[in-house]
N, C-alpha and C positions, 0 to 999 in steps of 0.2 A: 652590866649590859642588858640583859633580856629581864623582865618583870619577872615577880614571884606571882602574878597572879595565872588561875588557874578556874578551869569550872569542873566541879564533880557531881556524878549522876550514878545511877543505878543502888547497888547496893550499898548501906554504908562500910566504909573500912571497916570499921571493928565487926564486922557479920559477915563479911567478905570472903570468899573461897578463890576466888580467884579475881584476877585485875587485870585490865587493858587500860595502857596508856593513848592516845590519839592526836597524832602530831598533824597540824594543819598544815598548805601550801603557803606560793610567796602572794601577798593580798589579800589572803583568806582569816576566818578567825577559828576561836577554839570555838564557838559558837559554831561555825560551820559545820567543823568535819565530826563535833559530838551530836552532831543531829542524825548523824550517819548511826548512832545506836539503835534507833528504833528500825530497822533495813536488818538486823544482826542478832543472831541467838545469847544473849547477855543476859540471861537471868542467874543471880547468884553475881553478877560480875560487878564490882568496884569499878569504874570510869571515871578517868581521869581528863581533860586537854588541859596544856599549858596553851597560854597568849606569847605569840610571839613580840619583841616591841616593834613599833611600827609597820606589823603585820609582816616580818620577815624574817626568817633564822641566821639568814646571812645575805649580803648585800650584791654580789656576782654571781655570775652561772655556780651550779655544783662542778660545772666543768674544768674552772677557775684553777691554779694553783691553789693550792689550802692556804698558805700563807697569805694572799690574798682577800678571805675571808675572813680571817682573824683580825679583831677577836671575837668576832659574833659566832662565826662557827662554834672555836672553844666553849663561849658562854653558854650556844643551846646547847650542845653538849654534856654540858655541866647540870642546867636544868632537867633534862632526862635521868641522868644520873640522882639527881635529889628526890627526881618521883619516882624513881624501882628504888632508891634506897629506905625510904620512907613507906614503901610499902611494906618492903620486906620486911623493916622494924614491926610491921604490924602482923607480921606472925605467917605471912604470903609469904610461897619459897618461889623463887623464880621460873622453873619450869609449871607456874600456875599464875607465871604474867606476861600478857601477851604485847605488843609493841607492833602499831596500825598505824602508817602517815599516808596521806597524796601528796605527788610533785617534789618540791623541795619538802615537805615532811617524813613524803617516802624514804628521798635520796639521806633523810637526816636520820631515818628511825633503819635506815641496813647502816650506816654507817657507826650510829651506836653502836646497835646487836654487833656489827663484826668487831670491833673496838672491844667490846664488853662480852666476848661469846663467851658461852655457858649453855647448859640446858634450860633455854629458855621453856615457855610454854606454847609458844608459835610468834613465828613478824611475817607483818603482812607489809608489803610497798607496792602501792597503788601507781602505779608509772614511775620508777625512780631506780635508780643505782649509787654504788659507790661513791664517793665527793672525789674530789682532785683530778690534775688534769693529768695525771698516770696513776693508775692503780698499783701500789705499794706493799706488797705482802708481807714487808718486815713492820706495819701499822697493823699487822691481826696476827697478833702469835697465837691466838686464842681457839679453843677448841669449844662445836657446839654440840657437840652429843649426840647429834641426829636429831637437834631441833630442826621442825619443820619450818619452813619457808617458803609464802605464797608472793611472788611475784608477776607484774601486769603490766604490758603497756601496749602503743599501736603502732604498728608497723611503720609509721612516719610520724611519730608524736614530734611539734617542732620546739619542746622543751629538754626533752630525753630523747638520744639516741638509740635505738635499739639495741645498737652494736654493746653500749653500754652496761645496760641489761644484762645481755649473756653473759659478755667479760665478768660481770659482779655476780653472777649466776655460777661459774666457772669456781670466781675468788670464793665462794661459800662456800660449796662442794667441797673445796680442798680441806676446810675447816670442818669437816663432816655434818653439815648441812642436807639434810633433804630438801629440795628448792623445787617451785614448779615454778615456769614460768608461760604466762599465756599471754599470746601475740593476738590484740585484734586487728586485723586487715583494714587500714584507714580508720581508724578511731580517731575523733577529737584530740583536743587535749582535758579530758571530761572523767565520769566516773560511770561505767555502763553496771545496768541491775545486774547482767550476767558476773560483770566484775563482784560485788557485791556478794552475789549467791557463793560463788566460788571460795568467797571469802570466809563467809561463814561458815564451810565446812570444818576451816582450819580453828574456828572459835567452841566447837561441838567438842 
């Protein structure tokens, strides 16, 4: 399904203290959203994007039945899994990797983390929630530790529902999640500096 390729920045692996993976939108590339590193406190930090193919992690809304999105969903799924797994190999524990998307990268990067919870080192989702068209809490038995968790979107984003947000704000919580979630008042479907600041505190 999804390409192995990938673009990495910052520190290399092997000198790396900690890692942020960077998961793109639907359209967008990994070019894109790792341009968003120089915006971000990353020094010491391994940076990863994967390329999604065709520039998309999966083919319908997040909104969609899951099954519907299969098998691309599974595949991107799968590709995040090979880059925290490969980090890990590289001597990085997980509450020292951090997992950042927009849009559908967002809605892809809570969906991993809740799939895969543990003590992460923080997930950030830029406008985005849960996948499926019901949220399922026998797909997250997983527990996060009190990994932190920066969540973002606009009060009428016409990609993400708000409503959704909370609901997947609500689902993390229960998996012991610290979650912020901040609402901007008519926002785009975009990515604002304030978002960004915000974000960075959770990368300090």
């Amino acid at each position: 399904m999804h390409s192995k390729q990938v673009i990495e920045s910052g520190t290399p692996l092997t000198h790396a203290k900690k890692a942020l993976i960077m998961l793109h939108g639907r359209g967008g590339s990994a070019e894109d959203i790792i341009s968003l590193a120089s915006y971000l406190p990353l020094e010491g930090f391994y940076i990863v994007a994967p390329q999604a193919t065709n520039h998309t992690w999966y083919p319908l809304s997040f909104l969609a039945p899951i099954s519907q999105n299969e098998p691309w969903l599974g595949s991107a799924l799968d590709r995040v899994k090979e880059l925290s797994d490969h980090i890990q190999q590289a001597g990085i524990a997980p509450s020292n990797i951090f997992i950042l998307g927009f849009s559908q990268g967002a809605c892809l990067t809570l969906e991993f983390a809740a799939r895969n919870a543990q003590k992460w080192g923080g997930v950030i989702a830029l406008t985005g929630g849960l996948i499926g068209d019901q949220l399922e809490p026998s797909r997250y038995p997983g527990d996060f530790s009190g990994t932190p968790i920066f969540m973002s979107n606009g009060s009428n984003d016409p990609h993400v529902p708000l409503m959704r947000s909370e609901q997947s704000k609500q689902q993390l919580e229960k998996m012991n999640a610290k979650v912020e979630l901040l609402v901007y008042p008519g926002r785009p479907h975009t990515i604002l500096e304030e978002e960004l600041k915000a974000a960075a505190g959770y990368l300090r």
